[in-house]
PDB file of N, CA, C and O in Angstrom:
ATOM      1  N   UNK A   1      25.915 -24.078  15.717  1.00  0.00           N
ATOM      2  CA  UNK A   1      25.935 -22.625  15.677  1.00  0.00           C
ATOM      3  C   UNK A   1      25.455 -22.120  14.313  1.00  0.00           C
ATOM      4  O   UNK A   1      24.735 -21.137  14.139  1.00  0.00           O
ATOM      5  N   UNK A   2      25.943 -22.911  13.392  1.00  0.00           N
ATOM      6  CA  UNK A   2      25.567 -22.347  11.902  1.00  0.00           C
ATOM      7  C   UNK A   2      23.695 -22.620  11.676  1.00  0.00           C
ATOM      8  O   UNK A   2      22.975 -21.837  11.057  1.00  0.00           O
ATOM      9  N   UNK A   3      23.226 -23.885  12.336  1.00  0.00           N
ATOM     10  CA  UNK A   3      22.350 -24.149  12.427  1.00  0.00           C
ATOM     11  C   UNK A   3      20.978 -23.023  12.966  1.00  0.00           C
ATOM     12  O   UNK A   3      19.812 -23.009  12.570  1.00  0.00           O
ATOM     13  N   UNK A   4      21.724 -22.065  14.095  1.00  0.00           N
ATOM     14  CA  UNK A   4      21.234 -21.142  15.257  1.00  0.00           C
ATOM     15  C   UNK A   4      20.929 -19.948  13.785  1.00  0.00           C
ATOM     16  O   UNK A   4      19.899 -19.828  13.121  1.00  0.00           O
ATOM     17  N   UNK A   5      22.052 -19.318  13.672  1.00  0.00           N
ATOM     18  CA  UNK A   5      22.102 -18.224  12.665  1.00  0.00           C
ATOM     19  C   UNK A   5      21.503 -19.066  11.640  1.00  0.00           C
ATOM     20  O   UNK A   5      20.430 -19.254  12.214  1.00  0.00           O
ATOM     21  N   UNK A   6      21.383 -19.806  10.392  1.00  0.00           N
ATOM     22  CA  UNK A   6      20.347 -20.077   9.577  1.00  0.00           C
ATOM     23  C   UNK A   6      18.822 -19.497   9.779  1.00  0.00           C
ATOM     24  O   UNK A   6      18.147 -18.659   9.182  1.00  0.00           O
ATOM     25  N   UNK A   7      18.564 -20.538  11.156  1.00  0.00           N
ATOM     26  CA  UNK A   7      17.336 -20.218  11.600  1.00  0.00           C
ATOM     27  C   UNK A   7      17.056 -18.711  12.382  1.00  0.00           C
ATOM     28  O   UNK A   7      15.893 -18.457  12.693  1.00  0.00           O
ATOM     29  N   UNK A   8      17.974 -17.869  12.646  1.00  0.00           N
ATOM     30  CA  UNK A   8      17.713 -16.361  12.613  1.00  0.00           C
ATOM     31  C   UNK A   8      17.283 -15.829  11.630  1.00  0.00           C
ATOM     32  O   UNK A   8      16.086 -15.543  11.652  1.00  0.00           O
ATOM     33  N   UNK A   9      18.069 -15.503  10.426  1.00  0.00           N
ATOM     34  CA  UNK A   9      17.668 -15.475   9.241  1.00  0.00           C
ATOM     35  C   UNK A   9      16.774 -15.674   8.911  1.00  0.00           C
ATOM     36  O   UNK A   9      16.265 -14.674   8.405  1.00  0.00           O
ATOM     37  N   UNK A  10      15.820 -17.001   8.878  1.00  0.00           N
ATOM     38  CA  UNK A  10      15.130 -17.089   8.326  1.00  0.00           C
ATOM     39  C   UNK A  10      13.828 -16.395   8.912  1.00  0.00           C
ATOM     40  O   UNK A  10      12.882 -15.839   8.353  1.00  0.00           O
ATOM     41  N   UNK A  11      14.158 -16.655  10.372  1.00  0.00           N
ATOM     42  CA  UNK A  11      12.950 -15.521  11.069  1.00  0.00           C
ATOM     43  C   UNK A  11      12.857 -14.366  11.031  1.00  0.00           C
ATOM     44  O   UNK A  11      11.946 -13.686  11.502  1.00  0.00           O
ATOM     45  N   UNK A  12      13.709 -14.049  10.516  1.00  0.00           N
ATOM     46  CA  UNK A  12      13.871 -12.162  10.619  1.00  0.00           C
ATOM     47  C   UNK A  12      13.661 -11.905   9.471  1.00  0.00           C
ATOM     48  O   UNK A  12      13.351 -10.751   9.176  1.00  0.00           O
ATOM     49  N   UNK A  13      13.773 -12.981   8.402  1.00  0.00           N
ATOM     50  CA  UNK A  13      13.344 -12.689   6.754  1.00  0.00           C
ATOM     51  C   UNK A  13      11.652 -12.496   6.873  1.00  0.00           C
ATOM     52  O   UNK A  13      11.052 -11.519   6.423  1.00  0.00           O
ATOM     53  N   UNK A  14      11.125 -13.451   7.460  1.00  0.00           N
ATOM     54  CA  UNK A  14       9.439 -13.910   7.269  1.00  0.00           C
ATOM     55  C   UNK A  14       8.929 -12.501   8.249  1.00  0.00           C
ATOM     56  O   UNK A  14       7.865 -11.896   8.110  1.00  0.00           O
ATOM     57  N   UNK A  15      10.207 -12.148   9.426  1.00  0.00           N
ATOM     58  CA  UNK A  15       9.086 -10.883   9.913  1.00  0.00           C
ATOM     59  C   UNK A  15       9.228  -9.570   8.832  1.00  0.00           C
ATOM     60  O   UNK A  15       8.276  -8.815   8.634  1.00  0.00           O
ATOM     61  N   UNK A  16      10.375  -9.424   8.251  1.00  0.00           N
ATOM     62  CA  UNK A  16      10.088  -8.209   7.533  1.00  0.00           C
ATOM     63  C   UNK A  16       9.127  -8.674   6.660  1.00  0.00           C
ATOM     64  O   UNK A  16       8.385  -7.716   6.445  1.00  0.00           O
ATOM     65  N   UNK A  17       8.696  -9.768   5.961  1.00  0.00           N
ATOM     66  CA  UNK A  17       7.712  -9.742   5.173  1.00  0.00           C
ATOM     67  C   UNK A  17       6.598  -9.314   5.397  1.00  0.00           C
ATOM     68  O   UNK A  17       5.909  -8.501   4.780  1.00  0.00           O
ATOM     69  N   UNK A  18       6.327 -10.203   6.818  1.00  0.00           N
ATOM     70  CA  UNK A  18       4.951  -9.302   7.578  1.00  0.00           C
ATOM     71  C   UNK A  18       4.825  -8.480   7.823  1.00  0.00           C
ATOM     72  O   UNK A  18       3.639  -8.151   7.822  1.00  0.00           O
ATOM     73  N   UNK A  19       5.573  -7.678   8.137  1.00  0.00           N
ATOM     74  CA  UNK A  19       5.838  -6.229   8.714  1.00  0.00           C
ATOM     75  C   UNK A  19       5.772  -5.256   7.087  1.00  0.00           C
ATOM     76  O   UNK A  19       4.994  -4.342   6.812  1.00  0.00           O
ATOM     77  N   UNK A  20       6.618  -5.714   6.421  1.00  0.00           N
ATOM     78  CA  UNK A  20       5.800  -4.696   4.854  1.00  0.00           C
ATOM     79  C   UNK A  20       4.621  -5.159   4.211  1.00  0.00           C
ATOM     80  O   UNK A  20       4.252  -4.402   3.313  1.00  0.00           O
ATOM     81  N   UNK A  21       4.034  -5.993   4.357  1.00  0.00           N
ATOM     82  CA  UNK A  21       2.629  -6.605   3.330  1.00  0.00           C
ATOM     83  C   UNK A  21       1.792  -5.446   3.870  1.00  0.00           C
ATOM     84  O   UNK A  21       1.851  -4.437   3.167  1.00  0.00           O
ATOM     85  N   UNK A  22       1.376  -5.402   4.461  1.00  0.00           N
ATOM     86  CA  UNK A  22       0.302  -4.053   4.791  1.00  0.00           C
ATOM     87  C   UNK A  22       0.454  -2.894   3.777  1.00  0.00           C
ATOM     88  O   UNK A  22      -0.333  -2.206   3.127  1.00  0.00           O
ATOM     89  N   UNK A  23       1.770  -2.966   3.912  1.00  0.00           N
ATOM     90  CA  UNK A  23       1.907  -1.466   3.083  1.00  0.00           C
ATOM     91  C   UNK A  23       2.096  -1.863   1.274  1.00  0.00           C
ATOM     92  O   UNK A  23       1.545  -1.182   0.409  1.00  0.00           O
ATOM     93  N   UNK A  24       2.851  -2.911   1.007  1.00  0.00           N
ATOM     94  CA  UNK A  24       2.396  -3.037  -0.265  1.00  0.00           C
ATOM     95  C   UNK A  24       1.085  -3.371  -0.663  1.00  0.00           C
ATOM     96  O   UNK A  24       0.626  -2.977  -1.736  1.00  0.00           O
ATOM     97  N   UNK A  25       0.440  -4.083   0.143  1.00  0.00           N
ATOM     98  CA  UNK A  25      -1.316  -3.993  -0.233  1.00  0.00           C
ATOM     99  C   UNK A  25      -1.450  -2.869  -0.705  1.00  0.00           C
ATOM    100  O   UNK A  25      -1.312  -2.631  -1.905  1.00  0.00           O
ATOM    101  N   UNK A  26      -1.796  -1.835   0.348  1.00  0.00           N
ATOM    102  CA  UNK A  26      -1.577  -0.637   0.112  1.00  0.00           C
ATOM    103  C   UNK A  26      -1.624   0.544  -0.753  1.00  0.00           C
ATOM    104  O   UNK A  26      -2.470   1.378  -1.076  1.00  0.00           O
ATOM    105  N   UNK A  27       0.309   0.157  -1.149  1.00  0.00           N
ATOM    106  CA  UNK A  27       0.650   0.752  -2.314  1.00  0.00           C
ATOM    107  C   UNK A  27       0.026   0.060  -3.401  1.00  0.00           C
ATOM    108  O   UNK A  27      -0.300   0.952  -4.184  1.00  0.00           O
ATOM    109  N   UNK A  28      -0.340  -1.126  -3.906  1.00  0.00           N
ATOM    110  CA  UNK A  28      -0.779  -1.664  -4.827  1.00  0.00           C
ATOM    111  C   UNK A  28      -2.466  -0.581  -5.469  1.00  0.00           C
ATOM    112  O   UNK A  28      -2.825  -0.151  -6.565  1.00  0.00           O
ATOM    113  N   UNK A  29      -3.025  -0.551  -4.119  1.00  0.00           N
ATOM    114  CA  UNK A  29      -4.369  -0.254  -3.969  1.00  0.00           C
ATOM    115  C   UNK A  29      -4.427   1.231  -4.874  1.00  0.00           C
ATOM    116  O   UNK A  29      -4.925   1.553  -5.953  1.00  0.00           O
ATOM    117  N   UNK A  30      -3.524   2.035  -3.663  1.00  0.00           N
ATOM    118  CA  UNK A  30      -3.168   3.262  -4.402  1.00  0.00           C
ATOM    119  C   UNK A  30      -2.920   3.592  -5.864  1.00  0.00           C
ATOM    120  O   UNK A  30      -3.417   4.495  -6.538  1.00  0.00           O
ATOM    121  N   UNK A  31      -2.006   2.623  -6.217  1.00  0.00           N
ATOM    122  CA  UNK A  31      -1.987   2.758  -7.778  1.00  0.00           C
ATOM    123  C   UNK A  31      -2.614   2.361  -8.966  1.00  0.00           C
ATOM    124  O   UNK A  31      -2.449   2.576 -10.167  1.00  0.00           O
ATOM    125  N   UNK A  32      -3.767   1.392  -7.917  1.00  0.00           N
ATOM    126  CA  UNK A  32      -4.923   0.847  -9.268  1.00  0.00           C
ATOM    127  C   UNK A  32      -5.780   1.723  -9.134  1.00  0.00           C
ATOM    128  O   UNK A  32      -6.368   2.043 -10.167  1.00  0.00           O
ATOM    129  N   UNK A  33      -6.209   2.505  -7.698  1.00  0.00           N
ATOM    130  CA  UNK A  33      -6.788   4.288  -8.156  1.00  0.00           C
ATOM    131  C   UNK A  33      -6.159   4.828  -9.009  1.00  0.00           C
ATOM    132  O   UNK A  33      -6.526   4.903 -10.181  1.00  0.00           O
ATOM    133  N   UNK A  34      -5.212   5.246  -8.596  1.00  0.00           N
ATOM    134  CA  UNK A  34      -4.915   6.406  -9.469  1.00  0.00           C
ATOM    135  C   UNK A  34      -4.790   6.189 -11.126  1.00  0.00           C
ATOM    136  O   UNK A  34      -5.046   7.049 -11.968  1.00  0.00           O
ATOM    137  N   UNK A  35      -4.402   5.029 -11.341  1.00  0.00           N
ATOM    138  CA  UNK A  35      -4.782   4.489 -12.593  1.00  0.00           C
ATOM    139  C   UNK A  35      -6.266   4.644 -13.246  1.00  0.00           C
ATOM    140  O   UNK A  35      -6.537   5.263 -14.275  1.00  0.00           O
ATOM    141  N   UNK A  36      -7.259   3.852 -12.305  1.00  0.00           N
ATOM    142  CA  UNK A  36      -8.390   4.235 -12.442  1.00  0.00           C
ATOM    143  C   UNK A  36      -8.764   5.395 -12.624  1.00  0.00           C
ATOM    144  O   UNK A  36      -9.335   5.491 -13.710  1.00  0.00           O
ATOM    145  N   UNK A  37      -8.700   6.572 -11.931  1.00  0.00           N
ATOM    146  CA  UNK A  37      -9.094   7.965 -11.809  1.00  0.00           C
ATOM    147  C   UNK A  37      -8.609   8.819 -12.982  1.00  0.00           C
ATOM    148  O   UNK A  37      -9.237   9.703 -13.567  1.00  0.00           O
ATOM    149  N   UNK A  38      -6.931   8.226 -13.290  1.00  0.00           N
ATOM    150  CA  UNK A  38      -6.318   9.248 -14.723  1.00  0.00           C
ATOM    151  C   UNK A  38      -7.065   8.709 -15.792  1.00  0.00           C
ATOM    152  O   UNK A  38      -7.748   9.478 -16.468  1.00  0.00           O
ATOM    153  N   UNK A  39      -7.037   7.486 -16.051  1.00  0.00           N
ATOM    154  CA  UNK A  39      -7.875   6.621 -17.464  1.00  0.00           C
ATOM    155  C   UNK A  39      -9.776   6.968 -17.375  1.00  0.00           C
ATOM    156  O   UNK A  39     -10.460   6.728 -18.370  1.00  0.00           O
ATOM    157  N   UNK A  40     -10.234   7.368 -16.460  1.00  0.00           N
ATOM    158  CA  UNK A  40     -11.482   7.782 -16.310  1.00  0.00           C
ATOM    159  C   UNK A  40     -11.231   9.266 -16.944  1.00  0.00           C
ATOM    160  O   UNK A  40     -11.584   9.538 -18.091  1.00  0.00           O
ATOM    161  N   UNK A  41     -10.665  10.079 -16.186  1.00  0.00           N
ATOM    162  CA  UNK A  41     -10.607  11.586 -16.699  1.00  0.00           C
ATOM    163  C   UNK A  41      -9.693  11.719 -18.174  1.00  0.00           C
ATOM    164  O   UNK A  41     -10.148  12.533 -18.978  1.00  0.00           O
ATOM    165  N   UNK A  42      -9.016  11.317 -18.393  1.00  0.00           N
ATOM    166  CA  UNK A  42      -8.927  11.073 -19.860  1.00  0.00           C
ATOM    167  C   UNK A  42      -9.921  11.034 -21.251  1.00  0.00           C
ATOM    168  O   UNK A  42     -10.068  11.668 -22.296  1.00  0.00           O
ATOM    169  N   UNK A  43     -10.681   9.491 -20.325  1.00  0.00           N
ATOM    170  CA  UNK A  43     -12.221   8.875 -21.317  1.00  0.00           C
ATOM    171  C   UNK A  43     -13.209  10.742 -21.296  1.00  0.00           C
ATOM    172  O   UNK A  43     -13.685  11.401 -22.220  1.00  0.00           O
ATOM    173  N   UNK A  44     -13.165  10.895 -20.387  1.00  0.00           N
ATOM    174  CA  UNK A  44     -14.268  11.589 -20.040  1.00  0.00           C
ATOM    175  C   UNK A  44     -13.983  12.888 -21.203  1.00  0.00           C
ATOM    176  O   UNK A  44     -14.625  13.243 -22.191  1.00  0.00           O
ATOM    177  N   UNK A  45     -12.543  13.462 -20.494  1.00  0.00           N
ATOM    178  CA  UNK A  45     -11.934  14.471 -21.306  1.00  0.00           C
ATOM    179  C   UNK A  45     -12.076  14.396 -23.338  1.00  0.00           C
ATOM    180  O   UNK A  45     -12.037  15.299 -24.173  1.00  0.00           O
ATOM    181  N   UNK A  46     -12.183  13.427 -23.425  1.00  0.00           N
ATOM    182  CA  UNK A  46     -12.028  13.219 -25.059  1.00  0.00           C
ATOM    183  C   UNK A  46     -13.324  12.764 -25.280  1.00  0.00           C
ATOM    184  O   UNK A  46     -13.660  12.908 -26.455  1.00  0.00           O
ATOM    185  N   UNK A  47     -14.339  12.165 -24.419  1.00  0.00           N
ATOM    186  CA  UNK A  47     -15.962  12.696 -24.482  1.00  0.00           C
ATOM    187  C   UNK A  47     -15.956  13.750 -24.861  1.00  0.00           C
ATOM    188  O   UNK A  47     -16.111  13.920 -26.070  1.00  0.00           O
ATOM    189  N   UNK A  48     -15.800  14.734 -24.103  1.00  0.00           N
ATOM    190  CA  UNK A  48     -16.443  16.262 -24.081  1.00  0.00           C
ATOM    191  C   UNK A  48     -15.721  16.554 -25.498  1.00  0.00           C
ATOM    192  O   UNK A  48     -16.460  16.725 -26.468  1.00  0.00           O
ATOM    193  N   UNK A  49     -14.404  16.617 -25.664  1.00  0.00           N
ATOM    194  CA  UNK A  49     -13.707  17.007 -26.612  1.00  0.00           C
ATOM    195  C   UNK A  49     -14.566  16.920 -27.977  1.00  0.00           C
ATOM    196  O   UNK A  49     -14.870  17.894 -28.666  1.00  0.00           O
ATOM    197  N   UNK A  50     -14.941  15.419 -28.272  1.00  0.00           N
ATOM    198  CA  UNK A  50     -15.691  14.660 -29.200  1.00  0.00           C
ATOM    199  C   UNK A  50     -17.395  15.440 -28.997  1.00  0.00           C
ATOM    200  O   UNK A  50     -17.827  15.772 -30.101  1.00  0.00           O
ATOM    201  N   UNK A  51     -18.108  15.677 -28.152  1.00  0.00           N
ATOM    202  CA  UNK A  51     -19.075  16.280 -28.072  1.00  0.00           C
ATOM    203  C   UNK A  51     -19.362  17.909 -28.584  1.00  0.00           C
ATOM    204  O   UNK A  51     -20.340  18.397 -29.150  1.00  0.00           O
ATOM    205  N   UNK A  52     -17.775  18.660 -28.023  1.00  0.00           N
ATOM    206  CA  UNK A  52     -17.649  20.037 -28.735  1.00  0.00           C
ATOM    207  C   UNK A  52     -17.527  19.528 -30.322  1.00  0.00           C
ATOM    208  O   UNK A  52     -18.468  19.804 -31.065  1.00  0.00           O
ATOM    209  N   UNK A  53     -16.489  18.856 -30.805  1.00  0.00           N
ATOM    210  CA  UNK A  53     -16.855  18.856 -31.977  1.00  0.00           C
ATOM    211  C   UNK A  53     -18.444  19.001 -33.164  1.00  0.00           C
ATOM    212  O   UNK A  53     -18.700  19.709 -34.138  1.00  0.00           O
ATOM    213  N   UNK A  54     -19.052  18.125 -32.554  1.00  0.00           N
ATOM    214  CA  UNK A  54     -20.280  17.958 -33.212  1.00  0.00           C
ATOM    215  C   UNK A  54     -21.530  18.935 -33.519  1.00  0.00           C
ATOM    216  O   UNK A  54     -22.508  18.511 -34.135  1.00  0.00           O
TER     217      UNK A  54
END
C-alpha cells in the first residue's frame, strides 16, 4: 500500500511539472523582453540625452 501511494506521488509530481513548463517557458520569455525592451529604451534615452547635449 505504501508502495501504491509512493508511486501516486510521484506521478502526480511529474504531471504538475508538465502541466506548468509551458507557462514558465513562457514567463521566462516574457521577462527577457521586457528586460530587453527597458535596457534598449534606457540606451536609447541617454543617446538622445548625450546628443542634446552637444
Amino acid at each position: 500500500m505504501n508502495k501504491l501511494i509512493e508511486h501516486i506521488k510521484r506521478v502526480a509530481i511529474d504531471d504538475i511539472r508538465l502541466f506548468f513548463e509551458p507557462f514558465t517557458i513562457v514567463t521566462r520569455l516574457i521577462r527577457r523582453l521586457a528586460t530587453a525592451v527597458i535596457s534598449r529604451f534606457r540606451r536609447s534615452k541617454t543617446k538622445d540625452e548625450k546628443e542634446g547635449d552637444q
